[in-house]
N, C-alpha and C positions, 0 to 999 in steps of 0.2 A: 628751694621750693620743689616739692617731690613732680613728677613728671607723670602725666594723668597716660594710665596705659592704656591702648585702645583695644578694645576686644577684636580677636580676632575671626577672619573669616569661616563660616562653616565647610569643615571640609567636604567636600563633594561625595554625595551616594555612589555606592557600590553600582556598575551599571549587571543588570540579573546577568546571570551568567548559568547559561544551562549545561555547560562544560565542565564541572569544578574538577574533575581528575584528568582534564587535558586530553581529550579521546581523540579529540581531533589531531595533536602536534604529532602524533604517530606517523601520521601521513609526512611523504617526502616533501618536496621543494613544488613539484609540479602537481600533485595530486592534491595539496593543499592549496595552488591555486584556482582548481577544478573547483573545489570546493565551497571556494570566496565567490567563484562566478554564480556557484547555482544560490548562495544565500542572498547575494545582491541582487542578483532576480527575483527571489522571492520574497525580499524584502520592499523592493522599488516598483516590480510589476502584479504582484498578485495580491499580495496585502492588502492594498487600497485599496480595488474592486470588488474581493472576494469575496464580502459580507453581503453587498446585495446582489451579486447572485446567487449566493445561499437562499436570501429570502425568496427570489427568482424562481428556485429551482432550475434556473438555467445555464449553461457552460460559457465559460468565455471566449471565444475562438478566438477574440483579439488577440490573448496570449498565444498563438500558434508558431507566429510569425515571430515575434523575441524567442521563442523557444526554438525556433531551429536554427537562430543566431547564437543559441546556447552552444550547442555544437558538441549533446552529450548522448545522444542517441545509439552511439556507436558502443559505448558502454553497458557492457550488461551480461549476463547469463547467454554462456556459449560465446563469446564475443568479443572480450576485451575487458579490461579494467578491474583492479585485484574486488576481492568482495567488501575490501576494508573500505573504499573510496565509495565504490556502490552503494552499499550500506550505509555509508555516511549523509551521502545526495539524498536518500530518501531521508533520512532521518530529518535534515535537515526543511526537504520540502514541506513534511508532514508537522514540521515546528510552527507553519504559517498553515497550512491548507491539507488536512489529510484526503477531501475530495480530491484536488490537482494531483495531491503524490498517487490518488487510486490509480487516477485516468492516465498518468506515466509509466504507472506500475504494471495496472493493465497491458499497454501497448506494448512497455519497452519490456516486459519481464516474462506474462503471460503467454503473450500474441507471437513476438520475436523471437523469445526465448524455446516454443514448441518449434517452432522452424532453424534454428540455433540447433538445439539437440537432435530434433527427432528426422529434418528434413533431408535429402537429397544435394549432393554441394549446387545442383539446375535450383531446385529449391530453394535455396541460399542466395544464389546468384539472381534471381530473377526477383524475388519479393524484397530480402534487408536492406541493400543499397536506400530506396523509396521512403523505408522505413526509419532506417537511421533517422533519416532527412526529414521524417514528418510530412512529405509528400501522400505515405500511404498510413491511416492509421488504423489497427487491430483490434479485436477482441477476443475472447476465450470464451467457449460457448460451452459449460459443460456443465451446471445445476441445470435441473430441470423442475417442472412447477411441482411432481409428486416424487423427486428424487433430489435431495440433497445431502445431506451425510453418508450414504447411500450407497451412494455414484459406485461406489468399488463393489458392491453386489450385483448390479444389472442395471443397466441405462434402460428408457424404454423407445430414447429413440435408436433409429434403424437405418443400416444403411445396406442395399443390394447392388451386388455387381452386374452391368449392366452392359456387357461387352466393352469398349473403352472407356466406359462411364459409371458410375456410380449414383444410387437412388436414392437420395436423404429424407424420411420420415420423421417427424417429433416437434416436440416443443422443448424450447431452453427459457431459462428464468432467472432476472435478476442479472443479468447479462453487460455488465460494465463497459460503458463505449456505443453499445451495440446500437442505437439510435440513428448515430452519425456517420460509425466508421465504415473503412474500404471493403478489409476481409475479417471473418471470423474464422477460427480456429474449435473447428466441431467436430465434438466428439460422439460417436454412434458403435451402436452393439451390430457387428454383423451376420445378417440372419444367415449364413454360410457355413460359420464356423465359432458364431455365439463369443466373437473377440472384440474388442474396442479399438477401434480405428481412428485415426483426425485426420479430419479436411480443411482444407484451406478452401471457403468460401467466400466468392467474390461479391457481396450483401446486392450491390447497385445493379449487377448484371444476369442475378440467378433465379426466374421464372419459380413461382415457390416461395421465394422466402421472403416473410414478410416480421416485420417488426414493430410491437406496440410500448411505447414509454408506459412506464412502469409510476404512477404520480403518486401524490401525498407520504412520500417518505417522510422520517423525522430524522433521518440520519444520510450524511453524504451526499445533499441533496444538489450538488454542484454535478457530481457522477450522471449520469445519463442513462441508467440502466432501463433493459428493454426485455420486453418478452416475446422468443422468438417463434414461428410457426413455421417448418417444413411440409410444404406438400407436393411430393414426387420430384422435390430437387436434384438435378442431375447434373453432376460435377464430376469432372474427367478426373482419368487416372491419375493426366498427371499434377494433380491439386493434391493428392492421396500425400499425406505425411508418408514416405518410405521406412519408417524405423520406428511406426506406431502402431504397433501389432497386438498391443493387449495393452489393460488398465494399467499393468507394472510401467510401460513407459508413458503413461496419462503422470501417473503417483512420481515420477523422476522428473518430473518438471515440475509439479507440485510441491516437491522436498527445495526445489531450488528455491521457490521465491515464499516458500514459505516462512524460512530468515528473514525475507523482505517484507513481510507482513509486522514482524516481531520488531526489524528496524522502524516501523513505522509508528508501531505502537509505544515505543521508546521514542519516537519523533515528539508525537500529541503529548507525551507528559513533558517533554523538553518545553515546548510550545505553552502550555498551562503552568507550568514553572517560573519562566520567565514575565507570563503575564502576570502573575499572583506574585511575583516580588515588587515589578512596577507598580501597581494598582496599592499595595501596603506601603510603599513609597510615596504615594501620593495622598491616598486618599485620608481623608481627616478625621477624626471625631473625640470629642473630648478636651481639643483643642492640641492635639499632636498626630505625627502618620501612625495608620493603626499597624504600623512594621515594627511601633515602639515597644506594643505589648506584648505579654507572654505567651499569649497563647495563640495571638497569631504568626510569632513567631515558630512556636513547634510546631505548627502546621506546615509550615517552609521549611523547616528541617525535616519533616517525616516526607514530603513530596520531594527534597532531594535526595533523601535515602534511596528511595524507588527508582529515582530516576538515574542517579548514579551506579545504582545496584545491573539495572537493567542496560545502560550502558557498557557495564564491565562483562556483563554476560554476552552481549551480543561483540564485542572484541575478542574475548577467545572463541565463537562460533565463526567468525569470520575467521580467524588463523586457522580455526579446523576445516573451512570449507577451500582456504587456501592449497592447505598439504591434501585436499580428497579425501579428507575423510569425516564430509559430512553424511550424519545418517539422517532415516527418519525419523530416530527418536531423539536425537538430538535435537532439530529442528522445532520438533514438538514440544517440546520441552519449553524452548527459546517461546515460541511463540505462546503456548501458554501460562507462561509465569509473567509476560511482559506484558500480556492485553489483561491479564487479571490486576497487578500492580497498577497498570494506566486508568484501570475504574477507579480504584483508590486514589489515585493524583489528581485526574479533574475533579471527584466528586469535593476532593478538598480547596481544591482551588476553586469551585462554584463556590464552596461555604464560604472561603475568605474575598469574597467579591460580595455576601448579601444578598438583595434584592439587585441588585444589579448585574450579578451575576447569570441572573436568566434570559436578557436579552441578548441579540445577534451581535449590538454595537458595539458592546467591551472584547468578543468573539470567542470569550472563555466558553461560554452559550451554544456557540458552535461545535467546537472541540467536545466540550459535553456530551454535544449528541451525538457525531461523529463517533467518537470512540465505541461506543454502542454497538455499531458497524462489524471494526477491526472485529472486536472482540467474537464475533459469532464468523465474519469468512472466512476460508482458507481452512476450514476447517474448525468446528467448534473445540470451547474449550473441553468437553466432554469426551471426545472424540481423540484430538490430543493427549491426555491423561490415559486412554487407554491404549494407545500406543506407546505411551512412556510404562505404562503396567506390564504391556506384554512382554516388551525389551528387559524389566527388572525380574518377573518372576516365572519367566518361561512358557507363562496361561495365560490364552488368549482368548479374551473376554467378549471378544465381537462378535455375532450371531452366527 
């Protein structure tokens, strides 16, 4: 009598995988477990919340305190940590939450990183310690409400020397952090010598300055950006960035995290990837996962193209920023090909989520709009391109 065979069990789904060329196994033994801390943070502590303070508009500060158990502060532009690991943390933050990865990016990149470069080792020594630690946190003060692509033709705010002090004039806009945090890092045209100086302003203790949230965004709305107002703010010498004496060194801290703009934007389509392979895993119609079909299958292939594409590009910009020789066309490059691609990836992975893909719950909704963001700071994508023009045919197409 024949032996009745049992069918056997279905083999278990591919778990997504927003890695498929291993970008990450580059990293060492100890970098790679830097790496596992910051995703399990981000998977265990901001994931869950994150959505509704999206709807909020409000920041989590709960997260403050697991975050300086993180214990990655110390990493970053001017400071420590190769750019591969850097680049990677953000990438990784910006997989769960591109608002969180701003407001770290902000502080630890922006804020840190002007005092990292441009500062005094008293400078150094008195602010980064506070700041590694999350004790003291930054901002970058440098759009303003009638200047932004701009910025490198003429700021309109002002700063006069004022015997051991300094007299800050202007408005800034759009100002990431700027609501909540310690100091901002402002930047002003000196009426002296018509140069671009940065100051380290102390927000809580400086007579003058005053800051208004910035509401009804549609993008990043976890970010806290703030519109700021100087009037007659008077901030000592020795607050004066010492090695920021024109826009050329504003534009060299610019170049540094502007890489990290581009890791981030390869973060959100990492992020939207891995959503949109789960969600076609699951989700039903017709009476099988719609992951079964064709053509939401090419969708999944064309959003790991991009995103693998843009992966492989931001690894050799990290090798070249390793040897010193990142430029700003390089940079620009990075960052414009990889926030152009990331509209191409959420806007697919919104399609292969439906109607469901436009609310906050599934968080592809978020990312959505988010991305939006990436794609226009640090410099637009318009802006970008003609630095990569100028760099290819010698003419330079800027006013």
């Amino acid at each position: 009598m024949a032996t009745a065979i049992k069918p056997s069990a279905p083999k278990p789904l591919p778990a997504p995988n927003g890695d498929f060329y291993g970008i990450e196994q580059t990293l060492n033994a100890e970098e790679l477990a830097i790496l596992q801390k910051v995703r399990a943070f981000m998977d265990e502590k901001v994931a869950p919340i994150i959505n509704d303070y999206w709807v909020r508009d409000a920041f989590p500060f709960e997260l403050i305190e697991p975050l300086k158990a993180l214990g990655t502060g110390h990493l970053g532009i001017g400071r420590g940590g190769s750019p591969m690991l850097t680049g990677l943390m953000i990438m990784e933050m910006t997989r769960i939450d591109p608002s969180f990865a701003t407001f770290y990016g902000v502080h630890t990149g922006l804020s840190m990183g002007s005092i990292a470069l441009l500062g005094s080792e008293e400078q150094k020594q008195k602010w980064l310690p506070a700041m590694e630690r999350f004790e003291k946190i930054g901002c970058f003060a440098l759009t303003e409400p009638l200047v932004g692509s701009g910025t490198g033709g003429g700021l309109t705010t002002t700063a006069k020397r004022d015997g051991d002090s300094w007299i800050l004039n202007g408005e800034k806009k759009w100002i990431g952090n700027a609501t909540w945090c310690d100091i901002s890092i402002v930047w002003a045209r000196d009426l002296d010598d018509n140069q671009v100086k940065g100051f380290i302003v102390e927000n809580k203790t400086t007579p003058g300055f005053v800051v208004e949230k910035i509401e009804n965004k549609m993008a990043l709305k976890v970010v806290q950006n703030g519109h700021i107002t100087m009037t007659d703010c008077r901030v000592p010498e020795a607050n004066r960035l010492q090695k920021a004496n024109s826009f050329r060194d504003t534009a060299f801290v610019l170049r540094e995290t502007r890489s990290g703009v581009a890791w981030m934007a390869t973060g959100v389509q990492m992020g939207a990837y891995e959503l949109a392979v789960k969600y076609a895993q699951q989700r039903l119609q017709f009476g099988k996962p719609i992951g079964a079909f064709q053509m939401m299958q090419d969708l999944l292939a064309k959003m790991l193209g991009n995103l693998t594409a843009c992966q492989s590009m931001m690894y050799r910009l990290a090798e070249l920023e390793e040897s010193g020789k990142l430029t700003d066309q390089l940079a620009s490059l990075a960052k414009a090909f990889t926030t152009q691609r990331m509209r191409e990836t959420v806007a697919w992975a919104r399609e292969l989520h439906g109607a469901n893909g436009i609310i906050v719950d599934n968080s592809i909704g978020r990312l959505f709009s988010d991305a939006e963001a990436l794609y226009s700071y640090e410099g637009t994508f318009q802006m970008q391109n003609l630095i990569i023009g100028k760099a290819v045919t010698g003419f330079s197409a800027f006013v």
